[in-house]
KOLKEDO-57613 format. One record per residue: residue in three letters; x, y, z of N, C-alpha, C in turn. Coordinates in steps of 0.001 Angstrom, whole numbers, plus 524288, in hexadecimal, padded with zeros to 5 digits. Example, Ala and Ser with C-alpha at 12.3 -4.5 7.8 and 13.67 -1.06 7.14 Angstrom:
// KOLKEDO-57613
 residuo  n.xx  n.yy  n.zz ca.xx ca.yy ca.zz  c.xx  c.yy  c.zz
     ala 83386 7E9C6 81E78 8300C 7EE6C 81E78 83390 7F31C 81E78
     ser 83232 7F736 81BA8 83566 7FBDC 81BE4 83264 8001E 81EBE
//
This chain:
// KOLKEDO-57613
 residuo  n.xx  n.yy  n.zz ca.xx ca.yy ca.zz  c.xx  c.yy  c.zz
     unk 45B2E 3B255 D77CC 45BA6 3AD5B D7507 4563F 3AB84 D7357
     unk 45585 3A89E D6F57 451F4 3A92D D6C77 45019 3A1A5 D6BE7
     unk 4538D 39F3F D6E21 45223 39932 D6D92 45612 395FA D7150
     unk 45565 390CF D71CC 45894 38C69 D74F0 4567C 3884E D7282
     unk 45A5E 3863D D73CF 459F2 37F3A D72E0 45A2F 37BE1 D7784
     unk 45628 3778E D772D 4534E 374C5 D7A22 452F3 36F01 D79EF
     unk 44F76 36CF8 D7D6D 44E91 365C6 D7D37 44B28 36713 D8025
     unk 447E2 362C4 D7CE7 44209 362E8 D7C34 4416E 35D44 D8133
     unk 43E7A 35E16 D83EC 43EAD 35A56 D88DD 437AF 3566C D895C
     unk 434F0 35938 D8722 42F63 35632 D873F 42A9D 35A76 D8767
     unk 424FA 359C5 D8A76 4227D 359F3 D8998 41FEA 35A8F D8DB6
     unk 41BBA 35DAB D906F 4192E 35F89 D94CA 414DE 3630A D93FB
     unk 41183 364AE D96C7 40D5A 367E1 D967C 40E1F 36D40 D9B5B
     unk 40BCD 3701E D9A74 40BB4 37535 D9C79 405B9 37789 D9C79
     unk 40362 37B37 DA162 3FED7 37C22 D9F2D 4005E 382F5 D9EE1
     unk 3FADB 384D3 D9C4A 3FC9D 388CE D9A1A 3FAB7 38DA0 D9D50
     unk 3FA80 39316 D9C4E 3F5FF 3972C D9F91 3F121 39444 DA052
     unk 3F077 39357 D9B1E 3E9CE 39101 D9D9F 3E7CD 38B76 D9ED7
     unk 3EB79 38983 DA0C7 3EB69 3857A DA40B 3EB3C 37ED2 D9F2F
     unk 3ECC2 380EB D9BAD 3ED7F 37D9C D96C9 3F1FB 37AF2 D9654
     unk 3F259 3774C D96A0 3F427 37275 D95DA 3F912 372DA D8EE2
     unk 3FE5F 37344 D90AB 400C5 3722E D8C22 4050D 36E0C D8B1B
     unk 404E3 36D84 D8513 40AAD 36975 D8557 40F48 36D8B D84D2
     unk 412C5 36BBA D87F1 4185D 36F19 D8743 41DCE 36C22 D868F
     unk 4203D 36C92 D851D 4264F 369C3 D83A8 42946 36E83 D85D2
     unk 42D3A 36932 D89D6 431B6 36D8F D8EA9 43676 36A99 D8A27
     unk 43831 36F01 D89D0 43DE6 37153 D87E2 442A8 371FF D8B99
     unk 4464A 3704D D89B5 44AA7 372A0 D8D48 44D9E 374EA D8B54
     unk 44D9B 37AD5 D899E 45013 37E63 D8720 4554A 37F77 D8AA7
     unk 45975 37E8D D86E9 4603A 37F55 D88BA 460C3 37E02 D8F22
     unk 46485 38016 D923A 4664A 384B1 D9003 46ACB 3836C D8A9C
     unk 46BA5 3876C D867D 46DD1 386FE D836C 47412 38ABC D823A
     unk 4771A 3888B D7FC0 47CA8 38D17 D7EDB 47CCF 38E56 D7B23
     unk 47ED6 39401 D7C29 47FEB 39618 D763D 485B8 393F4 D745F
     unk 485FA 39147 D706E 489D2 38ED5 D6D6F 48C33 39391 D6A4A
     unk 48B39 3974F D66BE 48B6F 399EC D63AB 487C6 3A008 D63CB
     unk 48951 3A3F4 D62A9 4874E 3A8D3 D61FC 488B0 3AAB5 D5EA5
     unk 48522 3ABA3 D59CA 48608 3ADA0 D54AC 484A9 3B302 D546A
     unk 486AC 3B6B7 D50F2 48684 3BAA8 D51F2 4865B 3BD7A D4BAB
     unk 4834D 3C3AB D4BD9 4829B 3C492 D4627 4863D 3C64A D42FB
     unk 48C75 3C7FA D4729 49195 3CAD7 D441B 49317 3C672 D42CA
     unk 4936F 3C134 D440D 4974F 3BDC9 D44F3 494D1 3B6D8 D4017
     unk 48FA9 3B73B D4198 48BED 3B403 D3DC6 489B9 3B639 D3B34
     unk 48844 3BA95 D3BFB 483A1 3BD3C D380E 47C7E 3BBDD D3A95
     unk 47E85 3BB03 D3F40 4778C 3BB0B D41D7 47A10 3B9AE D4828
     unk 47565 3BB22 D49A5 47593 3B980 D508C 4728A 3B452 D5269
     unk 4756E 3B0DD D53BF 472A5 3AC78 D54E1 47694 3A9C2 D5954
     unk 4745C 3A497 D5E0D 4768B 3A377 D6096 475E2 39D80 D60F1
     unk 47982 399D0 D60EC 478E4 39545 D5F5C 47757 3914A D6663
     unk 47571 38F4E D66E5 472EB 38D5C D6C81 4739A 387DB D6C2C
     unk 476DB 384E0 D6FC2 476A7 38037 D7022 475B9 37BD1 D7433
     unk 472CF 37967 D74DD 46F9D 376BA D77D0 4704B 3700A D79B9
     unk 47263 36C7C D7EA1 4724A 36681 D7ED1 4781F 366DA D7DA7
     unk 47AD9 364A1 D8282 47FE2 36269 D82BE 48073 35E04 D7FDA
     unk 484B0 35D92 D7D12 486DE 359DE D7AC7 48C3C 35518 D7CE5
     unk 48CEA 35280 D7D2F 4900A 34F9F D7ED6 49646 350F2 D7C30
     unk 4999D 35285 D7CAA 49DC1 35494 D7983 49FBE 352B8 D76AB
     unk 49FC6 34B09 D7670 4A0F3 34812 D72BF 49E34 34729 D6FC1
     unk 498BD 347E3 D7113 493E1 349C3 D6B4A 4960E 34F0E D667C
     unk 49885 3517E D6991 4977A 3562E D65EB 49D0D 35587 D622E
     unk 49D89 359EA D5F09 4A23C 35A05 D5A80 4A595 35D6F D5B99
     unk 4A9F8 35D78 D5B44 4ACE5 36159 D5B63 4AAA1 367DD D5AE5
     unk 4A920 3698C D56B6 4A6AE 36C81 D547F 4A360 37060 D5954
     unk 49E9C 36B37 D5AD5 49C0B 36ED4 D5E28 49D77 37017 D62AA
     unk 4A225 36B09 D646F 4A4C0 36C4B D6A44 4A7FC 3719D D69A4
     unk 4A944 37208 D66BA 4AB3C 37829 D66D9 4A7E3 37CEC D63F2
     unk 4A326 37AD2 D63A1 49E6C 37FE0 D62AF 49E2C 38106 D6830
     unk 49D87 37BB9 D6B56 49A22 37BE3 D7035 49D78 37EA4 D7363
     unk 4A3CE 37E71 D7467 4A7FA 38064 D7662 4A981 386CA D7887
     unk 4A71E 389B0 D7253 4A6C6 38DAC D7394 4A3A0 390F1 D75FB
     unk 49DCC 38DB0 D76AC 49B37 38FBB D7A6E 49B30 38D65 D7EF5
     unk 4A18A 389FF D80F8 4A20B 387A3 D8434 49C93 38383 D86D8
     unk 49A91 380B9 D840C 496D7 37D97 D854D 49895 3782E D839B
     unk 493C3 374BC D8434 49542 36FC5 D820E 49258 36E2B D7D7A
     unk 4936B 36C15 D7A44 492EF 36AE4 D753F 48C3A 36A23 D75EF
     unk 48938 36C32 D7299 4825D 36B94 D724D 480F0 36739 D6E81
     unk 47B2E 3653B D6ED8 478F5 3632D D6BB5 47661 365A8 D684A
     unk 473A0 36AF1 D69AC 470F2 36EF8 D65F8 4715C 374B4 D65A9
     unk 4724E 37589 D62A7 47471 37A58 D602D 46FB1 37F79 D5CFB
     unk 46E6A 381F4 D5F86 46B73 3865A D58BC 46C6E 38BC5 D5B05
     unk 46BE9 38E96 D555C 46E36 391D7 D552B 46815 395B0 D569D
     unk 46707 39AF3 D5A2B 46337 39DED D5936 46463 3A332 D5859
     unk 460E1 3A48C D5571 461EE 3ABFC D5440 4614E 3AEAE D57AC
     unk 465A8 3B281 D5A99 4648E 3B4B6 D5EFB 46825 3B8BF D5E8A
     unk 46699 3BE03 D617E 468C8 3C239 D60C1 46BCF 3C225 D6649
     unk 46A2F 3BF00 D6AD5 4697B 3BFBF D6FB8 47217 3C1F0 D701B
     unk 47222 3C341 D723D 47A5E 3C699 D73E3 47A59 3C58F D77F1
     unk 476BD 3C200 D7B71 478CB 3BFFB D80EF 47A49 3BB29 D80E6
     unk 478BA 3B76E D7D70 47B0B 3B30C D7D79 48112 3B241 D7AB6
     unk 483D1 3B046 D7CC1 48A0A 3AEF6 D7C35 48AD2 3AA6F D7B29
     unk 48EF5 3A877 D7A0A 49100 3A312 D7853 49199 3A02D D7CBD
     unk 49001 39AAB D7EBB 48F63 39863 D827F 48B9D 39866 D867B
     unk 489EC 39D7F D853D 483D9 39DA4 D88FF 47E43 39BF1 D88A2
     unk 47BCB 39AC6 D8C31 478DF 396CC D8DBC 4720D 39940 D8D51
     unk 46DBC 39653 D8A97 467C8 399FB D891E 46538 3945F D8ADB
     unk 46273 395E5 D8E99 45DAE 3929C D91E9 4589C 39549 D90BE
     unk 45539 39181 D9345 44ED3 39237 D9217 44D0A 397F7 D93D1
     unk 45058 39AD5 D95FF 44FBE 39F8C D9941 44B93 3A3A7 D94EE
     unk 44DE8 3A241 D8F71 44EA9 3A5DF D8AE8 44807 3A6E1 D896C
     unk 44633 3A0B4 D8AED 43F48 3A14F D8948 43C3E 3A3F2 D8DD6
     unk 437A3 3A58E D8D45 434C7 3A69B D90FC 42D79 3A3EA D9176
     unk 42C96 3A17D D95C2 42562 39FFB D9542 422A1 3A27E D9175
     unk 421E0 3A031 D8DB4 41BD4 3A342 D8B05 41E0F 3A5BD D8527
     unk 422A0 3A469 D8630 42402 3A55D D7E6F 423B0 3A053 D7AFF
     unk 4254A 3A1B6 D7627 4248B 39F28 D73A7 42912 39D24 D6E8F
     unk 42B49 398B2 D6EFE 42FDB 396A4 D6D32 42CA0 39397 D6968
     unk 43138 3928C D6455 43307 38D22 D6263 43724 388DF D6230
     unk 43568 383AB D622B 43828 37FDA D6360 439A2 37ED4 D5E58
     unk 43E80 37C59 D5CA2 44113 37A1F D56BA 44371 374B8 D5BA1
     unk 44066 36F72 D5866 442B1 36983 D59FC 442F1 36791 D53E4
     unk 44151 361C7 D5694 443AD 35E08 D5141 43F44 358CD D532C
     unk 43A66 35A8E D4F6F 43580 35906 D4F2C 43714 35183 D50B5
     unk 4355A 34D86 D53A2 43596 34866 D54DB 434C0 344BC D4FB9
     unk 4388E 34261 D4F81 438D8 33FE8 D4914 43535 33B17 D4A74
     unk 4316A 33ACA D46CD 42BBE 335BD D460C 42DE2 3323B D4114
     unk 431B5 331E2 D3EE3 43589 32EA5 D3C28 430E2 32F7A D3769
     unk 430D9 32A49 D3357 42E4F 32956 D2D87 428C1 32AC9 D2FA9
     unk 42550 32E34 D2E06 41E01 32D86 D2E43 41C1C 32EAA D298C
     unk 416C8 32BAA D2AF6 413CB 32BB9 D262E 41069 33352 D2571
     unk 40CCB 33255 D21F6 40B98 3383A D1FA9 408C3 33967 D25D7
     unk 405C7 33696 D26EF 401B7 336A6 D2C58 403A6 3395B D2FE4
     unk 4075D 336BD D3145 40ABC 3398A D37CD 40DE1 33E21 D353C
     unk 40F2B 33E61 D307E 4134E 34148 D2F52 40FE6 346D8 D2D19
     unk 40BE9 345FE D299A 40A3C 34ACD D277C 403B5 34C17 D2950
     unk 40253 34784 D2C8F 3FE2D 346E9 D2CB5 3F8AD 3471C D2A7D
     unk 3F9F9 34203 D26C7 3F678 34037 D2254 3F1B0 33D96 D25BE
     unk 3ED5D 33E14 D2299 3E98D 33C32 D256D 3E827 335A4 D22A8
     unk 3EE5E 333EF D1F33 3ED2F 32D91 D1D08 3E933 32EDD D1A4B
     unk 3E8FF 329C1 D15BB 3E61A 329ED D1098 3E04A 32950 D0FA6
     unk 3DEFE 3276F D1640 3D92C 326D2 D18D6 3D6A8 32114 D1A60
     unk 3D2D7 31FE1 D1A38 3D0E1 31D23 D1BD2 3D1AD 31783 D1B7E
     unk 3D177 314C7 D1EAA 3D276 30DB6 D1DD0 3CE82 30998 D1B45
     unk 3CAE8 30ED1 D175A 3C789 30B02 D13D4 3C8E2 30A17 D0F62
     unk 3C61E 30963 D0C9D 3C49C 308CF D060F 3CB4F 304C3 D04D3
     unk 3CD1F 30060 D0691 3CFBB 2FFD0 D051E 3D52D 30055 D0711
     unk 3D604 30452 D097D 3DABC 307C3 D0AE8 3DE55 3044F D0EEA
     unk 3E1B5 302E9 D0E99 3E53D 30098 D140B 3EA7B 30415 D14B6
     unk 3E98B 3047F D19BF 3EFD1 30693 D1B61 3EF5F 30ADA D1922
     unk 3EE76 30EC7 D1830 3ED4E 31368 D1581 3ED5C 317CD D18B5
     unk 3EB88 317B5 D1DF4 3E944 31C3A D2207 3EE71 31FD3 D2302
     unk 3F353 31E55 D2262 3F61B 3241D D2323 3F95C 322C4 D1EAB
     unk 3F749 320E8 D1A66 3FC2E 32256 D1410 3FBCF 32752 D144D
     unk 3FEF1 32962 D0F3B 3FE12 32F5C D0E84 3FA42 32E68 D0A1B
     unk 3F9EE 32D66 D06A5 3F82D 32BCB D00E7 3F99F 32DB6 CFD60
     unk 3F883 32F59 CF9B6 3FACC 330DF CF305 3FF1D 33621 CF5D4
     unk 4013E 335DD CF3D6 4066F 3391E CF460 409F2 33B35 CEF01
     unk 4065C 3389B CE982 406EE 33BCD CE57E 4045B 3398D CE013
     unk 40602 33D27 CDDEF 40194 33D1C CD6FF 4041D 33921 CD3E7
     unk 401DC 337C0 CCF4C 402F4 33330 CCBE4 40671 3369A CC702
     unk 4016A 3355E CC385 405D0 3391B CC041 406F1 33E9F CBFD6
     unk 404A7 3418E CC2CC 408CA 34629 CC4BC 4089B 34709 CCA8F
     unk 40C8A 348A4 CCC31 4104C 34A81 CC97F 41425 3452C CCB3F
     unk 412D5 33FC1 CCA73 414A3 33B1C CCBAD 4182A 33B54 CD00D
     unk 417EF 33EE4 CD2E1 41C2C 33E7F CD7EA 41A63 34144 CDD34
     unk 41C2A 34157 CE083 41B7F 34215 CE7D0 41DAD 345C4 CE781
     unk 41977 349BE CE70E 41D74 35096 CEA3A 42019 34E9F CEF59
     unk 424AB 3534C CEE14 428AE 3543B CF306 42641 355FE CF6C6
     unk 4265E 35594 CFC80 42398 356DA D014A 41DBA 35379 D01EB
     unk 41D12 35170 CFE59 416F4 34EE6 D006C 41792 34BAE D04E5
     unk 41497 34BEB D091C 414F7 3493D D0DF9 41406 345FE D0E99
     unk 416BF 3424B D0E20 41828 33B7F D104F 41A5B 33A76 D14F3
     unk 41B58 33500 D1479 41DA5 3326C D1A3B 42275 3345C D1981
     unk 42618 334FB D1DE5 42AE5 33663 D1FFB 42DBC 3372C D250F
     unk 431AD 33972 D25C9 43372 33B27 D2AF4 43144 33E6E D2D9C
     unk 42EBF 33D98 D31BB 42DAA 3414D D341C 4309B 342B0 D38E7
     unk 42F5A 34852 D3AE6 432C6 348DC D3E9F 43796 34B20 D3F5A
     unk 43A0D 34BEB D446A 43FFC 34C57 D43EB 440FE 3517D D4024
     unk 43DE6 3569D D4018 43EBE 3596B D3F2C 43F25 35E95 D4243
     unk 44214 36465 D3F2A 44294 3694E D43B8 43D1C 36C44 D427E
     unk 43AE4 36ACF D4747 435A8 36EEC D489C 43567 37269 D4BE6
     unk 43356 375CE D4BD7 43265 37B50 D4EAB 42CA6 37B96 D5082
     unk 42C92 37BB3 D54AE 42772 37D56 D57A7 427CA 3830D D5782
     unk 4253E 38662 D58A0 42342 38C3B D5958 41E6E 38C55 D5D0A
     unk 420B2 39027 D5ECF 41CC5 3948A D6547 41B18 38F92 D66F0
     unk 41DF5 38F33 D6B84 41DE8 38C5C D6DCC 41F3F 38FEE D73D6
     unk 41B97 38EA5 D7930 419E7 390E9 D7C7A 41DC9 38E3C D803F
     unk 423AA 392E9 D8301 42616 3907B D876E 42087 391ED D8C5A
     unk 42049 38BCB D8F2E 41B71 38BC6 D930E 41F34 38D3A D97A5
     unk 42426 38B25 D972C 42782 389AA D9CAA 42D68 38BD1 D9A9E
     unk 42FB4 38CC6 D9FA2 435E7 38CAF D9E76 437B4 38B53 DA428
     unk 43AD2 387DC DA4BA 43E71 38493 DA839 4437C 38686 DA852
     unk 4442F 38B82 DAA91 44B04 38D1D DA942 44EAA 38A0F DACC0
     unk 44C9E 3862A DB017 45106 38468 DB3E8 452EE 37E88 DB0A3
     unk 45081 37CC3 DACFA 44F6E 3781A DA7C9 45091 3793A DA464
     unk 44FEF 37CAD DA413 45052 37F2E D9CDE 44BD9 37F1C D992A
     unk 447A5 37E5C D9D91 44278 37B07 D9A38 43EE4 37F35 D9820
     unk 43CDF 37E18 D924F 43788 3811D D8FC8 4355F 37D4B D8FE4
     unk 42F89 37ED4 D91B9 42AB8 37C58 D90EC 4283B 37F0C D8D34
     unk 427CD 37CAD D8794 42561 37FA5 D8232 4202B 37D99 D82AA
     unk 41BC1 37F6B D80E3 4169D 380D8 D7FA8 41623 37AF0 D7AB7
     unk 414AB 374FF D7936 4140D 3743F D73E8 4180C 36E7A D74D8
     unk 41811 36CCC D7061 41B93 36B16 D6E10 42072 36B92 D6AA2
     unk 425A4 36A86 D6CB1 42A9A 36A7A D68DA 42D31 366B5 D6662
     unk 42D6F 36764 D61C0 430A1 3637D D608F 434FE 360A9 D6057
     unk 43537 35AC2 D609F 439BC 35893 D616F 4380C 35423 D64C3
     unk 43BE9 34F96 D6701 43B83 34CFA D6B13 43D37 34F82 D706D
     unk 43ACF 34CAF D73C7 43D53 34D57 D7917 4433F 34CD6 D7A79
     unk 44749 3509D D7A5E 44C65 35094 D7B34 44E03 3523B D7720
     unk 44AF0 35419 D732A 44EE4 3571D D6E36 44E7A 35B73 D6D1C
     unk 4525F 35EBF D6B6B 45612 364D9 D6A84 44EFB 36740 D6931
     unk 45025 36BF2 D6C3A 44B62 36EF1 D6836 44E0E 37633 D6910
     unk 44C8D 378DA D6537 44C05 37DA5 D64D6 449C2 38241 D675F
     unk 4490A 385E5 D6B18 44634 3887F D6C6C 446F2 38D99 D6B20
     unk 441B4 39067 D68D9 4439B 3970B D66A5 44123 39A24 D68AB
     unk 44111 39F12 D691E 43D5F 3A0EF D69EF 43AFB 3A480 D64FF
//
């Protein structure tokens, strides 16, 4: 198996071989069920769908209570599908932290912490229009001219302004398991991941 799904729990340090001091984010990878096993006679590829966080049964829909049924489980909150060749996993069976080992190297897929409306500063990191002389008020984080007069009289598409930030799917890469907790379910990753504390994240290898 080639990935699990997780909840992201906070933030801790670890030191390293050489007595170095790191930041690390503990994970609590599954354990997770296989909901589904796709197959290449039957779909046209091999893949196995993994689902992760009990659901309350009057939360869920018809639909998934009888996805969840056939792998005799209870209805999930998260679902993905990974590419895997693996012929030992079966429908209803169960993939824990067992799968990683100390000293490799994974990526995390979360859902970056939404910073709502920002200006160019926080958002693209403008260094503002400059100084608080000659005149200037309130000026230190505008963006400034943002387009031409008479040509081409308009604001290219993508030029970086204020907006939403945030609240998007990011992917970390090589990222260092320091720890594994198999009696928890716990990874201790190498870094920072994204997301808040208590929300869905991705793990691959």
């Amino acid at each position: 198996m080639n990935g699990l799904i997780g909840k992201k729990l906070g933030m801790t340090s670890l030191f390293d071989a050489n007595g170095k001091r790191v930041a690390c984010t503990v994970v609590e990878a599954g354990p997770c069920v296989v909901t589904q096993v796709k197959t290449l006679e039957k779909d046209g590829y091999n893949a196995v769908q993994m689902a992760y966080g009990d659901k309350k049964e009057r939360r869920a829909s018809g639909a998934a209570k009888g996805h969840a049924a056939k792998a005799k489980t209870n209805p999930k909150y998260k679902m993905v599908e990974f590419r895997d060749n693996d012929a030992d996993l079966e429908l209803g069976g169960t993939v824990d932290v067992s799968i990683f080992e100390e000293g490799e190297f994974v990526d995390v897929v979360g859902t970056s912490k939404g910073k709502g409306f920002q200006g160019v500063v926080k958002r693209h990191g403008f260094g503002g229009v400059g100084q608080a002389t000659h005149g200037q008020h309130n000026r230190l984080r505008a963006p400034g001219s943002i387009g031409a007069c008479a040509f081409p009289s308009r604001v290219f598409k993508g030029t970086r302004m204020a907006g939403r930030m945030g609240g998007e799917r990011v992917k970390s890469f090589n990222l260092v398991v320091m720890k594994i907790d198999t009696d928890k379910n716990l990874l201790v990753l190498k870094g920072s991941v994204p997301g808040h504390n208590g929300s869905t994240v991705v793990i691959e290898k």
